[in-house]
N, C-alpha and C positions, 0 to 999 in steps of 0.2 A: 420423160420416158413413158410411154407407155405402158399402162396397171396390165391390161388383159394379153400385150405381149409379154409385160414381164412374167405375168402367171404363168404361160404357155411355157416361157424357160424354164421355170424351177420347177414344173409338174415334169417336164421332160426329165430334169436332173433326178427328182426321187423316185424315178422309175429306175433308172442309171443305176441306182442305190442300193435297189432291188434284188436286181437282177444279176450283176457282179460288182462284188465287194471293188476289185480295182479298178473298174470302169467309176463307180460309184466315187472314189476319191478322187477323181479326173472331173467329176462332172461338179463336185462340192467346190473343188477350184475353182473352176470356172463360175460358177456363182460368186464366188468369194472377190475374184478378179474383177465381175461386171458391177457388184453393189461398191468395191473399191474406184472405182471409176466414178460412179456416182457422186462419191465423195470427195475424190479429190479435184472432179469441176468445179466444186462447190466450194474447194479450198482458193479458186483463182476468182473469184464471184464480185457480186455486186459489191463496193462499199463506199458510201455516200460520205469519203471523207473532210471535205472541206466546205460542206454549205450547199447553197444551191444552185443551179445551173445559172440562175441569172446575175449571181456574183462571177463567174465564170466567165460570161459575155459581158461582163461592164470591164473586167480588168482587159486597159489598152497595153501591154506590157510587153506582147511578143520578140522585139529584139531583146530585151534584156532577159525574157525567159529562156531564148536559145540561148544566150552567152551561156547564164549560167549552167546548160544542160549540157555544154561542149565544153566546162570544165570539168564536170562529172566525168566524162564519156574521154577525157584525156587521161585521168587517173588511172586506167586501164591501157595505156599507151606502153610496149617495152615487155607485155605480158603476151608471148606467141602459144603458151602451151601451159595446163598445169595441169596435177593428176592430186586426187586428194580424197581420203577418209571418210564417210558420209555415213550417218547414223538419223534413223527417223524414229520419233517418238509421239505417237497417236493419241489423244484425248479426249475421244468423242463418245458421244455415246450411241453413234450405229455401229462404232467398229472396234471392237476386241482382240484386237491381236498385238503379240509381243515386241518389242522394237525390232527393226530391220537395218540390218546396213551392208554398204555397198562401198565399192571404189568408181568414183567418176573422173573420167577421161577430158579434158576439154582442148580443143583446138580454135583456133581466132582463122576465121573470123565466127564461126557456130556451129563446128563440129563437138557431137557430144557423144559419147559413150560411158554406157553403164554397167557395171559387172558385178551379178550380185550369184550368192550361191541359191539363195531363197527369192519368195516372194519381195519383191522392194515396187515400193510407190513413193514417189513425190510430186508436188504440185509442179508441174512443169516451167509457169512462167514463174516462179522464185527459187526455185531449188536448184538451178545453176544461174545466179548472176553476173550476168554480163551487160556493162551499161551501153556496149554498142547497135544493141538491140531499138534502144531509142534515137534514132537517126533524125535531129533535127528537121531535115529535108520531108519526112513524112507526116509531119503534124502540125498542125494547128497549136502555140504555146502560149501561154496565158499565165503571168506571176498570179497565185493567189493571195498571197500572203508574206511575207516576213515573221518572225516567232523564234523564240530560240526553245532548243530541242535537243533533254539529255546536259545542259546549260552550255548549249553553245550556239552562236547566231545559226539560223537557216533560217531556205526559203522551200514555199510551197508552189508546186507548179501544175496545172493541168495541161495534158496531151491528149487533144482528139485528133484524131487519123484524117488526115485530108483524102485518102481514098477508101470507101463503102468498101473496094474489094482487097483491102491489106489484112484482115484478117483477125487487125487488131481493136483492143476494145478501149475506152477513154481510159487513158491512166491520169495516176495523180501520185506525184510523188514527192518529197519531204528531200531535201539534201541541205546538209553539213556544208554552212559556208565556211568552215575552219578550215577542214581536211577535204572538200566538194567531193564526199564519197555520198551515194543515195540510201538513206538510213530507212525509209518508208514508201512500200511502193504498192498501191492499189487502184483495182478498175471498178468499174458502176457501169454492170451490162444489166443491170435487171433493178427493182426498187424493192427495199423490202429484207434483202440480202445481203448481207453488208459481211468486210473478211478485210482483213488489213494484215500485212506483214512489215514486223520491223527485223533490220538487220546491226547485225553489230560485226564490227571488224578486228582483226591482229593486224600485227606486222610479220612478213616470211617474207627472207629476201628481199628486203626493201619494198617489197610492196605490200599497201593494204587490199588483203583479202577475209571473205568471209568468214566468221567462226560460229554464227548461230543467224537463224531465221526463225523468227516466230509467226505462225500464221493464225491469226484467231478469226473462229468463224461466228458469228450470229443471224441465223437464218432464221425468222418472224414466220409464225406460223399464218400464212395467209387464208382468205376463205377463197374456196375455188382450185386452189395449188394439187388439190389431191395427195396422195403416197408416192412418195418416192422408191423406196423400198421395200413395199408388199407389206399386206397387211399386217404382219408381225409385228414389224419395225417402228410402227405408230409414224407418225407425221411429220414434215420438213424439218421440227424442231429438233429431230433428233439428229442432224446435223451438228447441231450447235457443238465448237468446243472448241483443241486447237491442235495444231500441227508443229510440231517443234523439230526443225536440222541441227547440226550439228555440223562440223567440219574440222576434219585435225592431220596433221601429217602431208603438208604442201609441200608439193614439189611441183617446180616452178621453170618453165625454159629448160625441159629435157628433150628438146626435139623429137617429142613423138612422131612416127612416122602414119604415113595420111591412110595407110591398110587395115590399121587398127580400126578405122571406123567402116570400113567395108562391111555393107552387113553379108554373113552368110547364108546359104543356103536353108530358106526353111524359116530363117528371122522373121 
């Protein structure tokens, strides 16, 4: 981002501030919202988990890395719809505010809806998982590893996107050869930047789903990187720290209907 645009917003906001008190709390949101954002790209961020890229390129492994990713991505087979509890818990030190929670809607194949009374943020690529998201067909898959994890055998795999224009960034992700559920899931779009999330699962309904996501960040203060968040807020490092979900109260195949994710007017 931009320091001398960012200035330009929050000089406009204290003027906001000013001038009326309830314009003034419309415009501290809105700062609140954009340094929020700030943070939580930074919760989807670089993280250099498994080595170096030319460990990457020397592993021949590709069909056995799809098998195992399309047993992953079956585990979720049987699952049309589920609605469920969501509670976020911040631990950083650019962001001070109180836990947030919400109810999230989901529909298959990536309908999401979120219904919160307040303020709510979550890291978008882990805060609803869903493993059909990683579609065999659009990646590049490479075994990195074997490891057991949690003490149970897994494997490590890296995912880079065979097309520039998918949107998506190299992932790397950690799955449970017991239960082939994906327990760690992180990308490495920058160096320096590093954020990994681990997940853990229940059982609801015969299926395993989510019950926690930890997202931990460590962001290296580099030379050159500048401010993120205005002078105030000191330097990248204050990123550092972690982002914790929650999940309780699944309900699972109530055939939500497809309106509920209409967005309305003005969304």
């Amino acid at each position: 981002m931009n320091t001398n645009r960012w200035n330009r917003r929050e000089a406009f906001a204290n003027r906001e501030v000013c001038a009326n008190t309830a314009a003034g709390s419309r415009a501290r949101m809105d700062l609140l919202k954009a340094r929020m954002s700030v943070v939580l790209v930074m919760a989807i961020g670089a993280f250099v988990l498994l080595g170096t890229s030319e460990r990457v390129t020397a592993a021949k492994s590709e069909g056995r890395g799809a098998d195992y990713l399309e047993k992953a991505i079956h585990k979720f087979d049987g699952i049309n719809d589920y609605i469920v509890d969501v509670k976020v818990h911040m631990d950083m030190k650019a962001v001070q505010m109180p836990d947030m929670e919400a109810k999230v809607y989901f529909k298959e194949p990536d309908k999401i809806k979120i219904d919160s009374k307040g303020i709510f943020f979550m890291p978008k690529d882990v805060g609803v998982i869903n493993p059909r998201e990683f579609d065999p067909s659009k990646f590049e898959i490479a075994v990195i590893d074997t490891l057991t994890y949690d003490g149970h055998p897994a494997v490590q795999l890296s995912l880079v996107p065979k097309s520039d224009e998918s949107g998506n960034k190299n992932i790397f992700l950690t799955i449970d050869m017991r239960d082939w559920l994906i327990v760690q899931i992180a990308t490495a779009p920058y160096p320096g930047r590093e954020a990994s999330a681990k997940i853990k699962y229940g059982t609801f309904d015969g299926f395993k789903m989510p019950i926690e996501v930890k997202v931990h960040l460590d962001v290296k203060n580099l030379k050159g990187e500048g401010r993120m968040l205005g002078p105030e807020h000191g330097r990248m490092d204050q990123l550092n720290g972690n982002v914790d979900i929650y999940y309780s109260n699944y309900k699972i195949n109530t055939n939500i209907p497809d309106k509920l994710f209409e967005k309305k007017s003005g969304e």
